[in-house]
ROVOFI-231385 format. One record per residue (C-alpha): residue number from 0; residue in three letters; chain; y, x, z. Coordinates in steps of 0.001 Angstrom, whole numbers. Example, Ala and Ser with C-alpha at 12.3 -4.5 7.8 and 13.67 -1.06 7.14 Angstrom:
2
     k     r   c        py        px        pz
     0   Ala   A     -4500     12300      7800
     1   Ser   A     -1060     13670      7140
This chain:
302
     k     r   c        py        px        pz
     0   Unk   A     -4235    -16487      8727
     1   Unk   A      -422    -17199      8325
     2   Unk   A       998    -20393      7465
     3   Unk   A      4509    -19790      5425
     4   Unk   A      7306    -22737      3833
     5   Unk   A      5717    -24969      6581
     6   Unk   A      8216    -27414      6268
     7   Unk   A      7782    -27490      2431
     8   Unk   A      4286    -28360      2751
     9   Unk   A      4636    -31257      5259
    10   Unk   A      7397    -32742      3245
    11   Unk   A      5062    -32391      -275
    12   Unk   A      2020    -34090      2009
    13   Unk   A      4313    -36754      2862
    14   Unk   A      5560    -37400      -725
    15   Unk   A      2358    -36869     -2022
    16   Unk   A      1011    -39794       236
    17   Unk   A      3895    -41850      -545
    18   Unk   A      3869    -41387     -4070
    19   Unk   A       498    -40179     -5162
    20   Unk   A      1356    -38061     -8198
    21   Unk   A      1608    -34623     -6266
    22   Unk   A     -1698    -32803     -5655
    23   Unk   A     -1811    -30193     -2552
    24   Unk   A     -4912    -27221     -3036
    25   Unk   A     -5584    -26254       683
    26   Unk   A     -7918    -23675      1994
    27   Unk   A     -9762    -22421      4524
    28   Unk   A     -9872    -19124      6048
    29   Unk   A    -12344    -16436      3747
    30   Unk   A    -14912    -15005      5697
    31   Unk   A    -16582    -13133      2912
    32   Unk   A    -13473    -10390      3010
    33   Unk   A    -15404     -7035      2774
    34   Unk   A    -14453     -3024      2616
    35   Unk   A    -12430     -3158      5501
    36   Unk   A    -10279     -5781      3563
    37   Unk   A     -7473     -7900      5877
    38   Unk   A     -6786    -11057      4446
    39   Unk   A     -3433    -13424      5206
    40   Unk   A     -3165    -16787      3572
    41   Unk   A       216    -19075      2662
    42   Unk   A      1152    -21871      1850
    43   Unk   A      2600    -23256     -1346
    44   Unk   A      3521    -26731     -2369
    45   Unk   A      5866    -27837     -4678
    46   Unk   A      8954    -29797     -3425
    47   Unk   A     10935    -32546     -3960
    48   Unk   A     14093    -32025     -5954
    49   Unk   A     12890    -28642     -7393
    50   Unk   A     13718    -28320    -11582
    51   Unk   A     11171    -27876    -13852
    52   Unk   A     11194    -24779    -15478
    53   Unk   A     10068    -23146    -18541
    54   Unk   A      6960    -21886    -17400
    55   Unk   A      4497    -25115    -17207
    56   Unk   A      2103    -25184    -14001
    57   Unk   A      -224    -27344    -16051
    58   Unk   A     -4340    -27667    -14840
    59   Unk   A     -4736    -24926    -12264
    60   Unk   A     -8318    -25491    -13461
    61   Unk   A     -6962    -23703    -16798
    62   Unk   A     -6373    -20672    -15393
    63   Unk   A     -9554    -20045    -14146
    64   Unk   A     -9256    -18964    -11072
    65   Unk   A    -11991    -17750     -8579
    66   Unk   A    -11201    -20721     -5537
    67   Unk   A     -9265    -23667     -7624
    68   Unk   A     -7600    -24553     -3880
    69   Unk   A     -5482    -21154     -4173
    70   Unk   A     -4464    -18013     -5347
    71   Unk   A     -6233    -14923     -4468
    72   Unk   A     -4267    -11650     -5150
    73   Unk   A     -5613     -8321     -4081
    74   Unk   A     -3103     -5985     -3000
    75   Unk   A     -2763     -2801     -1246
    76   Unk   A       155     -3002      1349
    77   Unk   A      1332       705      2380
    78   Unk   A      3913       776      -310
    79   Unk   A      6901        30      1638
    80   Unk   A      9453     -1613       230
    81   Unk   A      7372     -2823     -2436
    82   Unk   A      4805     -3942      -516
    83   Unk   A      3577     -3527      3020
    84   Unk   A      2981     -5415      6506
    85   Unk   A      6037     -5969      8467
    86   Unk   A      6613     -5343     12329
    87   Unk   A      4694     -8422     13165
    88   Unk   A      1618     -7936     10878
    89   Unk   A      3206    -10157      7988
    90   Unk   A      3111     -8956      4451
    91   Unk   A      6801     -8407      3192
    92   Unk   A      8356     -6658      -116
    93   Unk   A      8614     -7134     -3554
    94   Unk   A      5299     -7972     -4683
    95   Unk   A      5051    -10059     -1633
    96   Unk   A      8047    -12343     -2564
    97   Unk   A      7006    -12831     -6249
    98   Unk   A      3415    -13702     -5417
    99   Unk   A      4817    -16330     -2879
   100   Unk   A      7031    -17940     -5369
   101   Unk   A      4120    -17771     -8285
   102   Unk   A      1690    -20131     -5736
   103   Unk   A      4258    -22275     -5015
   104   Unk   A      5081    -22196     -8771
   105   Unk   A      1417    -23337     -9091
   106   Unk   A      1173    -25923     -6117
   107   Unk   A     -1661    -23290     -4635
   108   Unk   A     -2457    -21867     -1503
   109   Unk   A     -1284    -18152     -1384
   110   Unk   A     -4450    -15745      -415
   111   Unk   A     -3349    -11868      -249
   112   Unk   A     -6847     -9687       120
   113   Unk   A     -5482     -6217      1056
   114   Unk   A     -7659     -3287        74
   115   Unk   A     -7411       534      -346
   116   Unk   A     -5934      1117     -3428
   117   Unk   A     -9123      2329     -5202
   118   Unk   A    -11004      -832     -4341
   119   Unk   A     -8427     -2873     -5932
   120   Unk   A     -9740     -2664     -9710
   121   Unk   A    -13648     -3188     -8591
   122   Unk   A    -13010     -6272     -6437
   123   Unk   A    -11184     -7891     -9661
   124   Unk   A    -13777     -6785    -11956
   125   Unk   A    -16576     -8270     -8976
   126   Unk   A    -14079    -11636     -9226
   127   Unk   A    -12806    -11193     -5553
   128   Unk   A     -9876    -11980     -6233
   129   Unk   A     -8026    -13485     -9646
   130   Unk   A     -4978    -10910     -9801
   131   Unk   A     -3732     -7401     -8437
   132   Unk   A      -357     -7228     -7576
   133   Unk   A       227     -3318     -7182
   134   Unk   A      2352     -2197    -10068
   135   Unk   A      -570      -997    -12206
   136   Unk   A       353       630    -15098
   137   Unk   A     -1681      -793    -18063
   138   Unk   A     -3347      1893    -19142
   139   Unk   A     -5996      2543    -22095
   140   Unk   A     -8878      3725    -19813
   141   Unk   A     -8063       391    -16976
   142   Unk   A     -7770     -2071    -19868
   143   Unk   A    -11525     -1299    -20766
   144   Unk   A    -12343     -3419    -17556
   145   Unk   A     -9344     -5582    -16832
   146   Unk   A     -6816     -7550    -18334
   147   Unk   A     -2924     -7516    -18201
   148   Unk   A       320     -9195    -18114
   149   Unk   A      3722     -7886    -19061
   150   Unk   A      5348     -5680    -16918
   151   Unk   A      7122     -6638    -13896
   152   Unk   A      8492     -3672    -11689
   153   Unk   A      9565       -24    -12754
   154   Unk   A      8844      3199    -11419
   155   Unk   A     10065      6757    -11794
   156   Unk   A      8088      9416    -10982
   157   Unk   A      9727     12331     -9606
   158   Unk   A      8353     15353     -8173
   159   Unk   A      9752     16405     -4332
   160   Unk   A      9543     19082     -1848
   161   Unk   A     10255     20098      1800
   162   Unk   A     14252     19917      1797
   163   Unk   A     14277     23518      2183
   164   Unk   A     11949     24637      -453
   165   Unk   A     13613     27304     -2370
   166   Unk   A     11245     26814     -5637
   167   Unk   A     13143     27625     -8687
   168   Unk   A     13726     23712     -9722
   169   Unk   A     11644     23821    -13135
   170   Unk   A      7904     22463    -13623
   171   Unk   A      6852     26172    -15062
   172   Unk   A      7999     27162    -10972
   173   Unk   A      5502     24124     -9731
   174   Unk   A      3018     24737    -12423
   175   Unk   A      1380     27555    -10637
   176   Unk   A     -2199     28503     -9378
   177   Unk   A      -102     29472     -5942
   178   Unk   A      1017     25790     -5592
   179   Unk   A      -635     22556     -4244
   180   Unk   A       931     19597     -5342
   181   Unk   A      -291     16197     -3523
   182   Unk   A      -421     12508     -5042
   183   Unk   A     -1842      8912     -4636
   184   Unk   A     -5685      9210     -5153
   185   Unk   A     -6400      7288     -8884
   186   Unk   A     -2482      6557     -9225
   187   Unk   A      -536      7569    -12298
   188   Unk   A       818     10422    -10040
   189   Unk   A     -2316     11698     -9762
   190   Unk   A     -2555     12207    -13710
   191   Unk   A       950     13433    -14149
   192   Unk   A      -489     15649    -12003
   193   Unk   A     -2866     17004    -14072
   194   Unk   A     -1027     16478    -17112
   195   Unk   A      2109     18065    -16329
   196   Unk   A      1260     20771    -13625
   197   Unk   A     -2472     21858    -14709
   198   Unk   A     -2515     25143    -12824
   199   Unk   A     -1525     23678     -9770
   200   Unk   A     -3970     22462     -7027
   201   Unk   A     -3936     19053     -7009
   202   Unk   A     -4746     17580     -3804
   203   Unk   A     -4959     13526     -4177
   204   Unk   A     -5190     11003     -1306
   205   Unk   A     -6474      7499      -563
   206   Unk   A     -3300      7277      1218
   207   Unk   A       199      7338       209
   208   Unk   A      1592      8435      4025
   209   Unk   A      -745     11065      4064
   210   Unk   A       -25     12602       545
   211   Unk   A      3664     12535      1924
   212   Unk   A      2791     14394      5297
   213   Unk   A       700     16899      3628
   214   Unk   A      3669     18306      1419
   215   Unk   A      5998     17519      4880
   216   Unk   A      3805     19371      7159
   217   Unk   A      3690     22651      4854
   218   Unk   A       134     22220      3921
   219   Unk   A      1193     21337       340
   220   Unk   A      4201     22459     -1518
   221   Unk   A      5086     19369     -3586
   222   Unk   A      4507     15781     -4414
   223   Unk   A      4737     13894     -7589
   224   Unk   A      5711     10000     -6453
   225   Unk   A      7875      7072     -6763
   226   Unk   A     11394      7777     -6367
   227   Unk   A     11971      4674     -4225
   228   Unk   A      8486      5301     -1709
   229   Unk   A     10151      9158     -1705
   230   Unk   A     13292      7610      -574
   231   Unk   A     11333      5132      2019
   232   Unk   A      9625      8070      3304
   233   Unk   A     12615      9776      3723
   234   Unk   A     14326      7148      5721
   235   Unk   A     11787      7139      8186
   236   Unk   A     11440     10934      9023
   237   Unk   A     14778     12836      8644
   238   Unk   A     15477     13087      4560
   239   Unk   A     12188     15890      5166
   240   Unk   A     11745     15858      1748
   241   Unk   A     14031     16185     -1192
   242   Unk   A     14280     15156     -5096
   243   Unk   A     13322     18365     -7150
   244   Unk   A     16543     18043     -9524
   245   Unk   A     14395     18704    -12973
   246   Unk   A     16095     17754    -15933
   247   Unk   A     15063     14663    -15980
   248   Unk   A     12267     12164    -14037
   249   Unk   A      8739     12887    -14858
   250   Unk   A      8612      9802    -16288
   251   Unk   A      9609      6443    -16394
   252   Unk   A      7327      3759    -16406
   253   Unk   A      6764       -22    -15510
   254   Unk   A      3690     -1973    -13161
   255   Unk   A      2157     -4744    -14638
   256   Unk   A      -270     -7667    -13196
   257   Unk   A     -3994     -7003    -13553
   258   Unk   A     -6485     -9637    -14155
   259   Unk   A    -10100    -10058    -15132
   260   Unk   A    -11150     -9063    -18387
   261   Unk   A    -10851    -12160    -20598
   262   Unk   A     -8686    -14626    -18502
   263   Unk   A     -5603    -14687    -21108
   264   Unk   A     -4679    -17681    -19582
   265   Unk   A     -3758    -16796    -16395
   266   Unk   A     -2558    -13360    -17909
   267   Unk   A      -167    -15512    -20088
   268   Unk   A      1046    -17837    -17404
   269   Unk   A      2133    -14626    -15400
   270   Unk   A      3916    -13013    -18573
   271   Unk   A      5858    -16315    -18717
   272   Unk   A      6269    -16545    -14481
   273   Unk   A      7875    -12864    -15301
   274   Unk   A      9534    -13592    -18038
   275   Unk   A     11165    -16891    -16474
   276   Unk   A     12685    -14641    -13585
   277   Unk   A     14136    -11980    -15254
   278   Unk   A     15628    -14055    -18060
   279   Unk   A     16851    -16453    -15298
   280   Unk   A     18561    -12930    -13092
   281   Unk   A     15825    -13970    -10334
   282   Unk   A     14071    -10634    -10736
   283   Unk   A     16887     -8636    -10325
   284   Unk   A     17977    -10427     -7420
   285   Unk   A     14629    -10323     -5501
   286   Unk   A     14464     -6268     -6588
   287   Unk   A     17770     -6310     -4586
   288   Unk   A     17298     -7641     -1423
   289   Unk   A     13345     -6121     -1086
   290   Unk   A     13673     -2403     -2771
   291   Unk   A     17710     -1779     -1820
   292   Unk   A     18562      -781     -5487
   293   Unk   A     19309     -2314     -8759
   294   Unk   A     17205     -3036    -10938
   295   Unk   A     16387      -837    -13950
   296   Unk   A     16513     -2238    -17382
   297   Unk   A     13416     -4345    -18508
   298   Unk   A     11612     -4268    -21446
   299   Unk   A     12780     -7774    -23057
   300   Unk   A     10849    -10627    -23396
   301   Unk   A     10299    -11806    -26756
């Protein structure tokens, strides 16, 4: 377990003390974590001399969340720069940040639960954990089981190839019985993959690295992916894959927080948290500094 802001909290213990109008949720360590799950708590207490924003933190007892001492947020952390565990074991990235800032927001512990991305979904819908934080896009079939927020990170999907594939660049070329074409097991990839590229083989994995090395390795002759995990990827083993230059993305999308079926109040208070950043240029900053690009436009908050 990790202990982050440490300062922050000892000075909010202090004032609380002193003042008695601050309430600090602490918590212990979970030893129920399950499915090969690793678990790293922070710390998150609000501070002295901090404005009040738009987004109220109100009764955490509102938002109905599964341990009222913190927030538990199930992630899945391969997806570097978005998210993903950092030279010394720490989780780091995008989602990372704005889940930090979102229990201090709330004066809450910070739990992060990560999981395989397919277990994500079932441990919200078995109330492991009160959000996922993976980008999920809210579609029809996942809103039968879970609930969402607004959206909160983009994507675009583009489909790559060893840098010296000499594939005519067109999806009728890659849309052929004589062509394997790899993606993130139960992603969106994975049904752009079907949708877009039906005579293909479609070879889908549990994990993201290993849909990469399949196509890198020769044993696969495309994969359909995030442009900015394509360019991570590439960073890290010679540019050994390359952009197929279609005519345009495969599609452009945006990730959204996922909650359990019915909690529209926590669902709400994330909209706003979201909402709050990106009016406020927050969002665009923290895209910045984590993913190394700007950030694309935002659907605008009403």
């Amino acid at each position: 377990m990790t202990r982050t802001r440490i300062g922050r909290l000892l000075f909010a213990v202090a004032l609380a003390l002193a003042l008695t109008t601050i309430a600090l949720a602490c918590g212990g360590d979970d030893d129920e974590s399950s499915d090969g799950a690793a678990t790293t708590e922070t710390s998150a207490a609000t501070t002295e001399g901090e404005t009040d924003t738009e987004t109220e933190t109100g009764d955490v007892a509102d938002l109905n969340l599964v341990d009222s001492s913190k927030l538990t947020v199930g992630m899945s952390l391969q997806f570097e720069p978005q998210m993903y565990l950092d030279d010394s074991g720490e989780p780091a990235g995008y989602d990372v940040v704005l889940v930090e800032e979102l229990a201090e927001q709330m004066g809450v512990e910070l739990d992060i639960q990560n999981l395989d991305f397919n277990g994500l979904i079932p441990g919200l819908v078995s109330k492991r954990f009160d959000m996922v934080s993976v980008g999920l896009s809210a579609t029809p079939e996942r809103k039968e089981s879970v609930d969402f927020s607004r959206e909160y990170v983009p994507y675009v999907q583009v489909l790559a190839a060893a840098a010296d594939d000499s594939t005519e660049a067109t999806i009728e070329a890659f849309n052929s019985s004589d062509k394997a074409i790899t993606s993130l097991q139960g992603s969106t990839a994975e049904k752009l993959v079907a949708a877009t590229f039906p005579e293909a083989q479609s070879k889908s994995f549990p994990d993201q690295n290993a849909a990469f090395l399949e196509v890198s390795t020769g044993r696969a002759d495309a994969i359909v992916v995030e442009n900015y995990l394509l360019a991570q990827f590439n960073e890290s083993n010679d540019d050994a894959l390359e952009e197929v230059a279609l005519e345009e993305p495969l599609q452009v999308e945006y990730g959204s927080y996922a909650v359990q079926k019915g909690n529209t109040a926590l669902a709400d208070y994330l909209s706003d948290f979201i909402c709050e950043k990106q009016e406020s240029g927050e969002l665009a900053d923290i895209y910045e500094e984590t993913i190394g690009a700007e950030l694309p436009e935002m659907p605008e908050c009403s």
